[in-house]
Phi, psi and omega in degrees: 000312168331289201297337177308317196290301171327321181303296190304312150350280220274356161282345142341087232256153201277192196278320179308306180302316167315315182276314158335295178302335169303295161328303169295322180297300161343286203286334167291337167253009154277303172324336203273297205285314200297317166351257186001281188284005171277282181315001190237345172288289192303334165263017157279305204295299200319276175352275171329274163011268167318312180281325166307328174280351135357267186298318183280332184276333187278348178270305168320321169307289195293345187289319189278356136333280186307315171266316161323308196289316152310297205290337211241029167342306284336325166259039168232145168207163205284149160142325200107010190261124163270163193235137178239027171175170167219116203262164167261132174358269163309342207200053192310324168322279221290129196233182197171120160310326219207153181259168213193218186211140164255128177300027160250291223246354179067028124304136180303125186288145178287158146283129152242164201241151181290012205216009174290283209294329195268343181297352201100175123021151193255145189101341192268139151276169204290173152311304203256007160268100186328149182297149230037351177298101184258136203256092192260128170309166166313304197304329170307311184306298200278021154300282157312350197093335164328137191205091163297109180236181176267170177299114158224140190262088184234156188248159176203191213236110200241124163244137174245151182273181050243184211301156145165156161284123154273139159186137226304149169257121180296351190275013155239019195261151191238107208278091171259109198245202194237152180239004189223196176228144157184210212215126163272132225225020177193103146260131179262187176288067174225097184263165126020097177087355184273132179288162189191126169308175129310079152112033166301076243265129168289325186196146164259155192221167183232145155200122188310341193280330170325305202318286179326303198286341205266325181273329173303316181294300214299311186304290206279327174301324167307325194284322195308281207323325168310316195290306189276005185265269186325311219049006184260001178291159182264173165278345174297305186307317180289324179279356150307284192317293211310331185295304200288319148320342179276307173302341202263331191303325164311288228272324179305330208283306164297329173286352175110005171244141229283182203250004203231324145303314156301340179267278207320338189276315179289055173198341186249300217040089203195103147320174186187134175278333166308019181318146178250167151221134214231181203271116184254028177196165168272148149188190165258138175305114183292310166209166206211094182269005168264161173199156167313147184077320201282167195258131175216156183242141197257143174111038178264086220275335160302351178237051169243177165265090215254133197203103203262097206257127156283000000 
């Protein structure tokens, strides 16, 4: 029995053990507990933190509101001139916060500026205006007349009146007359003032003297075309024949009928009873001295079909 109780004693943890174990558990929950509050230190400032970084993006958001909203003034302008209202051109009574267009005449409303009434004298310019500048009120402008716009590179249109005379320049006026007597046998609608082209035909004439000089053209060409189908001809003979067309194109040239008449007689080999006449420049008809049917003779140019082209 003895020996149990001595077992059971000495199983027993003494006073020294006890206290040692207390101490420790101490100590393990302060070390526990100091954590705790460093973490819990540490997760206030990251809060703060976050909200001071907050507070600075919603302020920085508003100061640069607020200084847009300054530049974009309506009263303010460049140069440092407030402008403290805007009146119309025309109509200076009629006043306006803010610019626009005035609703009488549709012009851009003027600025007036705060240094208008302080400048002095009407004519002194402000300070903060380059030197010679002179300044007139509205009222003074529509008085006088006066009209303010911006600088623009725009084209327009001007008309001036004046005094003169027209008339033709004779170193163009074109005379057209006759080298024969004949008759007219066609006239078109070509009055007075009427424009007419190059080689236009105005009228046509009949003259018995064509006949002749027009088979004399007519002949030696039939011969070139004969020279050149055969070939047995010599060069004299051809440069005969070719002289004798140049002459008949001359005496055709002379008689008054156009070069435009002469290619078409070489390209048809065809007499014509017709002559024309024709437009020898574009212009317009000065007087027109013909008429159908008249007989006329030549170098008669008040009774001819005198036809004056610019």
């Amino acid at each position: 029995m003895r020996a149990e109780h001595a077992a059971a004693f000495q199983r027993l943890p003494s006073s020294n053990d006890l206290f040692s174990s207390s101490t420790g558990a101490k100590l393990v929950a302060a070390k526990r507990g100091g954590l705790a509050a460093r973490l819990a230190v540490r997760e206030m400032w990251k809060r703060s933190y976050a909200i001071y970084l907050l507070l600075l993006v919603v302020a920085s958001f508003l100061a640069g509101t607020w200084y847009s909203k300054r530049g974009a003034n309506p009263g303010s302008a460049p140069g440092g001139r407030r402008i403290l209202y805007y009146i119309d051109p025309m109509h200076p009574a009629y006043k306006s916060d803010k610019p626009g267009i005035a609703p009488d005449c549709g012009m851009q409303l003027e600025p007036v500026y705060a240094d208008r009434g302080t400048s002095g004298a009407e004519g002194a310019a402000p300070p903060s205006l380059p030197a010679g500048t002179v300044q007139v009120n509205p009222e003074s402008q529509q008085i006088i007349g006066i009209q303010v716009g911006q600088v623009a590179k725009t084209s327009g249109i001007q008309g001036l009146r004046l005094l003169g005379r027209v008339a033709a320049d004779e170193t163009r006026i074109y005379r057209l007359n006759t080298a024969i007597d004949g008759w007219v046998r066609e006239t078109f609608h070509n009055a007075t003032g009427s424009l007419v082209k190059k080689d236009e035909v105005l009228a046509t004439f009949y003259s018995p003297e064509f006949l002749s000089a027009q088979q004399a053209y007519i002949y030696p060409l039939g011969s070139l075309d004969r020279f050149q189908t055969t070939g047995k001809e010599t060069p004299a003979q051809i440069a005969l024949t070719k002289a004798n067309v140049q002459q008949a194109v001359d005496s055709l040239r002379n008689l008054g009928m156009g070069e435009f008449q002469i290619q078409e007689m070489s390209r048809t080999r065809q007499l014509t009873q017709n002559i024309w006449v024709t437009a020898p420049a574009t212009g317009f008809i000065l007087a027109r001295n013909i008429s159908l049917g008249q007989r006329f003779e030549k170098g008669r140019l008040a009774q001819t079909p005198a036809l004056r082209c610019l």
